[in-house]
C-alpha positions in Angstrom: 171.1 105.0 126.4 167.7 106.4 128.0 165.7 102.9 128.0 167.6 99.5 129.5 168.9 97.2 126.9 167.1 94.1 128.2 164.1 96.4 128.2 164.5 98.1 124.6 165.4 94.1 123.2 162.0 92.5 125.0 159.5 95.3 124.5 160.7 95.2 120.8 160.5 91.5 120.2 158.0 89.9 118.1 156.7 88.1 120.8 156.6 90.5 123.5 153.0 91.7 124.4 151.6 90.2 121.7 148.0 89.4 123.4 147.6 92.8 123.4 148.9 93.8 119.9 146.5 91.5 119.0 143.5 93.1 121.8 144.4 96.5 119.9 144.8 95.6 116.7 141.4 94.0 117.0 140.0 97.5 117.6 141.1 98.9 114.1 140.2 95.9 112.5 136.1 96.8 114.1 136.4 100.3 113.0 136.9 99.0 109.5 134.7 96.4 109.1 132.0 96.5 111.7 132.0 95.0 114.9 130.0 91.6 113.9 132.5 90.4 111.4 135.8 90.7 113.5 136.1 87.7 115.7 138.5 88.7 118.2 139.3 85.5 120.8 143.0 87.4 121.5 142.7 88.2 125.1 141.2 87.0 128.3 138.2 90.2 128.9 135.3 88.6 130.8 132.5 88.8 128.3 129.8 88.3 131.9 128.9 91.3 133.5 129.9 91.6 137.2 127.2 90.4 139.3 124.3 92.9 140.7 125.5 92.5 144.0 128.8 94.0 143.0 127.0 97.0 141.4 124.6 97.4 144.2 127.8 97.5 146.9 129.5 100.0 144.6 127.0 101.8 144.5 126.3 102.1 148.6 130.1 102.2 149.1 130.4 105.3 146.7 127.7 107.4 149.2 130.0 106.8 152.0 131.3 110.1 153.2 132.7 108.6 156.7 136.2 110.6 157.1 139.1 109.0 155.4 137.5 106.3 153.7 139.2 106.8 150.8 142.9 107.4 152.6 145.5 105.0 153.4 145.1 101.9 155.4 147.8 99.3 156.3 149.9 98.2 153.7 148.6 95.0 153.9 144.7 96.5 153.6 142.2 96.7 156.1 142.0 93.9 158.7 138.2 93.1 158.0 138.3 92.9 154.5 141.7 90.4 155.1 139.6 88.3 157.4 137.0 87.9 154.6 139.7 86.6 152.3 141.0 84.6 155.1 137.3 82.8 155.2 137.3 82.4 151.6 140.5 80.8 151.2 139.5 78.9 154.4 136.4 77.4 151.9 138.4 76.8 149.8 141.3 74.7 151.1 139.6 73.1 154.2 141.8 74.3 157.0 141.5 77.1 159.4 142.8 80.4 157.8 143.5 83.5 160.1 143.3 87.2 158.7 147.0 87.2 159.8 147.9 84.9 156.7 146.7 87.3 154.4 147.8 90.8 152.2 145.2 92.6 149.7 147.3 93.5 146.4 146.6 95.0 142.8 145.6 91.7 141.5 146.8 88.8 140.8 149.9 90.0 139.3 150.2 92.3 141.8 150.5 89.2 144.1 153.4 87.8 141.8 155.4 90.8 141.9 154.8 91.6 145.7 155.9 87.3 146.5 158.8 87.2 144.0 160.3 90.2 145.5 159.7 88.5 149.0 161.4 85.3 148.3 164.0 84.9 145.5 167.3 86.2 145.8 169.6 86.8 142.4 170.0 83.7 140.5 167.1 82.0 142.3 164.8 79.7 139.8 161.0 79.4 139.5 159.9 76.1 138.3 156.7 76.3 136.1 154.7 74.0 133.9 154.9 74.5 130.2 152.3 76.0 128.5 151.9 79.0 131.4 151.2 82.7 130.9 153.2 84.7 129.4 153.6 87.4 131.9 155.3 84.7 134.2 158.5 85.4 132.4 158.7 89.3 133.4 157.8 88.6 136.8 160.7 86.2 138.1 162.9 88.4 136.0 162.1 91.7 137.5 163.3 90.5 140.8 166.9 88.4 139.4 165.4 85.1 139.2 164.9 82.7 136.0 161.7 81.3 134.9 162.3 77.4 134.4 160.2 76.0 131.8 159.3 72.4 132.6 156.7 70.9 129.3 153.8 69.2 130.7 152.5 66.2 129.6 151.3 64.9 126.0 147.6 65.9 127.9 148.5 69.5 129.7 149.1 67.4 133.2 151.6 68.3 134.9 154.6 65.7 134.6 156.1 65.7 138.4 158.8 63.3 137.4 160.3 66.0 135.3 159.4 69.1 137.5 161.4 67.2 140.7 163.8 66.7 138.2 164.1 70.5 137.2 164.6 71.1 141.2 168.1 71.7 142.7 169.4 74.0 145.3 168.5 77.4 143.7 164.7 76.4 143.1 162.9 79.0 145.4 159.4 78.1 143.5 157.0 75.5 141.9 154.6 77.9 140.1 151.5 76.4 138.9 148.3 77.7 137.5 145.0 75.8 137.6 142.6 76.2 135.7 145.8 76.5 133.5 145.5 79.6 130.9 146.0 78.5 128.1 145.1 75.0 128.2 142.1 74.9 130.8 143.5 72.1 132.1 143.1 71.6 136.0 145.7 69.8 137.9 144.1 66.5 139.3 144.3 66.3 143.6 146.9 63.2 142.8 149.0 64.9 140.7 149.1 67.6 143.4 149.7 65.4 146.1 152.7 64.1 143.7 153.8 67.3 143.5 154.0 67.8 146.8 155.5 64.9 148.1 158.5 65.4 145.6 158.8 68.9 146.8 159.1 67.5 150.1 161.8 64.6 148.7 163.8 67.4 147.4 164.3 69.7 150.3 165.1 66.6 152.6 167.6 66.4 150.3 168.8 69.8 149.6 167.8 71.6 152.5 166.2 74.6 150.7 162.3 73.7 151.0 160.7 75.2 147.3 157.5 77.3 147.9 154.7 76.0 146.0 152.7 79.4 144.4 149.5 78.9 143.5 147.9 81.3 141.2 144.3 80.9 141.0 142.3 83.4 139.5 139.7 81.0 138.1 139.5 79.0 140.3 135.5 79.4 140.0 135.4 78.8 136.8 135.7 74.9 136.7 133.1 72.4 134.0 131.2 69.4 134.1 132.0 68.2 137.8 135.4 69.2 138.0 136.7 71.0 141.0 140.4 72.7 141.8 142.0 70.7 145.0 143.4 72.6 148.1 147.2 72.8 148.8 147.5 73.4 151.9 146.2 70.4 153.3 149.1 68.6 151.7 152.3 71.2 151.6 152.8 73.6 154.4 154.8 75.9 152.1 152.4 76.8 149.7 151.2 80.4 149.4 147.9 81.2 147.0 147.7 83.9 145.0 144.5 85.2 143.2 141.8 88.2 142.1 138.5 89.3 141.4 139.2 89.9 137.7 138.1 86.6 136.1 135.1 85.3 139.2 133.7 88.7 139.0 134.8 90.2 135.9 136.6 93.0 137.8 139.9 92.8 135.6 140.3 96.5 135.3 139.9 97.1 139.1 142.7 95.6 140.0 142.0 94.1 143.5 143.2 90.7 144.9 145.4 89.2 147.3 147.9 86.6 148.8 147.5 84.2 151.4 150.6 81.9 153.1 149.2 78.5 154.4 148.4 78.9 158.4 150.9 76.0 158.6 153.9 77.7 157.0 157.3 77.4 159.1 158.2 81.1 158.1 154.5 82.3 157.6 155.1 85.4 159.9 158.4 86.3 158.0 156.5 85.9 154.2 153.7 87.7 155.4 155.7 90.4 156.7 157.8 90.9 153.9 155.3 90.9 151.4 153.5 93.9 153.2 157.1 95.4 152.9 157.3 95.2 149.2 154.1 95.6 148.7 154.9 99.0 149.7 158.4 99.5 148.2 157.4 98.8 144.7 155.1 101.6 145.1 151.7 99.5 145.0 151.6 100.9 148.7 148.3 99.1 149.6 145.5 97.7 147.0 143.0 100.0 146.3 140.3 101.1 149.2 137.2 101.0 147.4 137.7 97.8 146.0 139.0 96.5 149.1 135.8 97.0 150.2 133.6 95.8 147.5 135.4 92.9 147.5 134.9 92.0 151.4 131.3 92.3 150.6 130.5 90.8 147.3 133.5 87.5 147.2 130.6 84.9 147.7 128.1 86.3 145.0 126.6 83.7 142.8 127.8 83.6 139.0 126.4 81.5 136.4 129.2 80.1 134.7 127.3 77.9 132.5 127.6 80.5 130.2 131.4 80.0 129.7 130.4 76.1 129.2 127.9 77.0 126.2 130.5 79.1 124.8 133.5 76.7 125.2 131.1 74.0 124.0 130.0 76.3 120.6 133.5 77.0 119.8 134.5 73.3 119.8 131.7 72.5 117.6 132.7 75.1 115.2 136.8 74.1 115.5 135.4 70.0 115.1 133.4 71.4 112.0 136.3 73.3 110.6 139.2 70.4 111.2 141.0 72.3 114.2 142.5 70.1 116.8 142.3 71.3 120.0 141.8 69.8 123.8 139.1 70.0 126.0 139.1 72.8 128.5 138.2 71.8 132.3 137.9 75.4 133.8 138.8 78.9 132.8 137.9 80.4 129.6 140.8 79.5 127.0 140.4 77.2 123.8 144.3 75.4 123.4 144.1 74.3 119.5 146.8 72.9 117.5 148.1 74.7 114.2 147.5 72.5 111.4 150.5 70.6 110.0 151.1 73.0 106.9 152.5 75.5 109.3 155.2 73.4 110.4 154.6 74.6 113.9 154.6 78.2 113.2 152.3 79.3 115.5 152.6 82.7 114.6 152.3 82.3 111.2 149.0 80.5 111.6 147.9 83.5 114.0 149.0 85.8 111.2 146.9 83.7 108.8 143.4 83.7 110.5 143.7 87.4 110.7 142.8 87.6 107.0 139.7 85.9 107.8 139.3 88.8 111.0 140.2 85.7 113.2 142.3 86.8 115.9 144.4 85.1 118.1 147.4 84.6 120.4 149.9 82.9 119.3 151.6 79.8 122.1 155.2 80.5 121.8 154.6 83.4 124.3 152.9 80.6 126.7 155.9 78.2 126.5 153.9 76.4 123.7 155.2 76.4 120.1 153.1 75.1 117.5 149.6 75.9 119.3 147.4 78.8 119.6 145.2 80.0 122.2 141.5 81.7 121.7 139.9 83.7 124.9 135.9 82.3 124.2 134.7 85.2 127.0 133.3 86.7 124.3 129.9 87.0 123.1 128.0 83.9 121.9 126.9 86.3 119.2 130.4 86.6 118.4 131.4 82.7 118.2 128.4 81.7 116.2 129.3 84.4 113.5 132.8 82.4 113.8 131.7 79.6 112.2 132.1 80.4 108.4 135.3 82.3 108.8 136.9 79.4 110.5 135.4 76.7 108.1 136.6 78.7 105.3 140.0 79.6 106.3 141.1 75.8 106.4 139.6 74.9 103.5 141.3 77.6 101.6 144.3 75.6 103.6 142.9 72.6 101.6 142.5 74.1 98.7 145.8 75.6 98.4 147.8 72.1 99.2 
């Protein structure tokens, strides 16, 4: 057999890559009927340009003819551009951060694969909080490990009680993501502390310390108030991972990095071995030129207000048309509740609001049966020609009862 079973059974399933069967599908559906009456909400494409700073870097970076600018550096990228991740992470959790903590990757999931190869062995376990993204799945699996699905709380919290409970003596990882896609929902800097003192509890008791991975790509991207604590104030083994896809709107450029807290007891050893795998799962080094643009440009300024009108518009229209949903803190991810004729079939209400040229992305692939999620980085253009599609596809619900 040419293809591996698990591969051939998971690529094939219903479920599997379905944000971007949707993504795709949403193109043929625009060819057919015209770009303003498809409402496509199916994947996470930052709607904002990139800032001008970005372009005006890329564009003084690409008349650089200095020799070997565009040739290998160390596998863990070039030292200046890790010492300007090093000072933003530094911002952004309150302690001292050396360049020496850091490794560039190919995004975010780059990151993933790069610190799951690093630190679970075979038949390891990576707690996580249910609903997550999907992806999560693939990338404990690719290195032996199994993703532990822990739900979170009736309001998208994260319930420690059960996570510490899900902990034993092959946990290698708490995984969280906040903002949390799908939910929005940002983890509170009590519940964190919580989370860390049971970690703590647990490897007293065990004597296998969990990492606690923090993947936090929109970490910018936070409403009314609402900021995403630091970690490594209150756990030494915590390791961030992150990008420049969603801050930016550089998804297709593929640069971010990792960072082990300073205050690690084996921060020399998981630095050093994610440079290692880094380069043996062929990623090598993240890319140069981005590298580059990305030392330059991590602080420009970004209006994401605009992702608050947006977020704000769509629940108007989803209060207006009857669907429940929850209020996102950060990110850019509507989490809304598939009405009760559907029996929890999140898939089939997906499958339904695609006759209306609603598309969506169904939450059994995010660990979240019986809800769906909508990307709002779209176009406001786009919601507000929303509306009438989404009022009338539940009132043909209605209607049909």
């Amino acid at each position: 057999m040419p293809v591996s079973p698990y591969i051939k059974s998971t690529m094939t399933s219903k479920s599997a890559g379905v944000i971007r069967k949707m993504f795709e599908e949403g193109l043929e559906l625009k060819k057919k009927y015209g770009e303003d009456k498809v409402f496509d909400f199916s994947i996470g494409n930052p709607d904002l340009e990139p800032p001008e700073e970005v372009f005006q870097c890329i564009q003084k970076l690409a008349a650089d003819r200095s020799k070997n600018c565009h040739g290998y550096m160390p596998n863990a990228g070039y030292p200046s551009v890790r010492a300007a991740m090093a000072m933003k992470t530094q911002a952004e959790q309150g302690v001292p951060v050396g360049a020496d903590c850091v490794v560039m990757s190919v995004g975010a999931a780059g990151a993933l694969n790069a610190l799951f190869k690093a630190i679970i062995s075979e038949g390891d376990k990576v707690l996580v909080s249910a609903p997550f993204f999907t992806e999560y799945r693939h990338y404990v699996k690719n290195y032996g490990g199994t993703l532990v699905e822990v739900p979170a709380r009736e309001d998208f919290s994260l319930d420690v009680e059960a996570l510490a409970a899900a902990m034993d003596e092959h946990t290698a990882a708490v995984l969280i993501n906040s903002p949390n896609n799908p939910t929005g929902r940002i983890y509170s800097e009590q519940q964190i502390k919580e989370l860390a003192g049971a970690m703590e509890l647990h490897a007293r008791k065990c004597g296998r310390k969990p990492y606690l991975v923090c993947d936090e790509p929109y970490r910018a991207i936070a409403y009314d108030g609402k900021t995403v604590p630091p970690v490594f104030p209150v756990y030494d083994s915590a390791v961030v991972v992150t990008s420049f896809a969603k801050n930016l709107s550089l998804p297709g450029e593929r640069i971010g990095y990792i960072c082990v807290n300073p205050a690690c007891p084996d921060r020399d050893e998981v630095v050093a071995a994610c440079i290692f795998t880094t380069r043996i799962l062929g990623y090598v080094n993240a890319p140069a030129f981005f590298q580059r643009v990305a030392a330059e440009t991590w602080n420009a300024k970004v209006d994401y207000s605009l992702y608050r009108e947006r977020r704000d518009l769509i629940m108007e229209i989803l209060d207006e048309a009857g669907i429940e949903h929850i209020v996102p803190e950060g990110a850019f991810y509507m989490w809304c509740k598939a009405p009760s004729v559907f029996k929890g079939d999140d898939m089939a209400f997906c499958d339904y609001l695609k006759k209306y040229n609603i598309l969506s992305a169904p939450g059994s692939g995010f660990g979240g049966k019986g809800w769906i999620r909508l990307a709002y980085c779209v176009s406001k253009e786009s919601i507000k020609n929303s509306r009438a599609a989404f009022v009338k596809a539940v009132k043909d619900l209605e209607e049909a009862k």
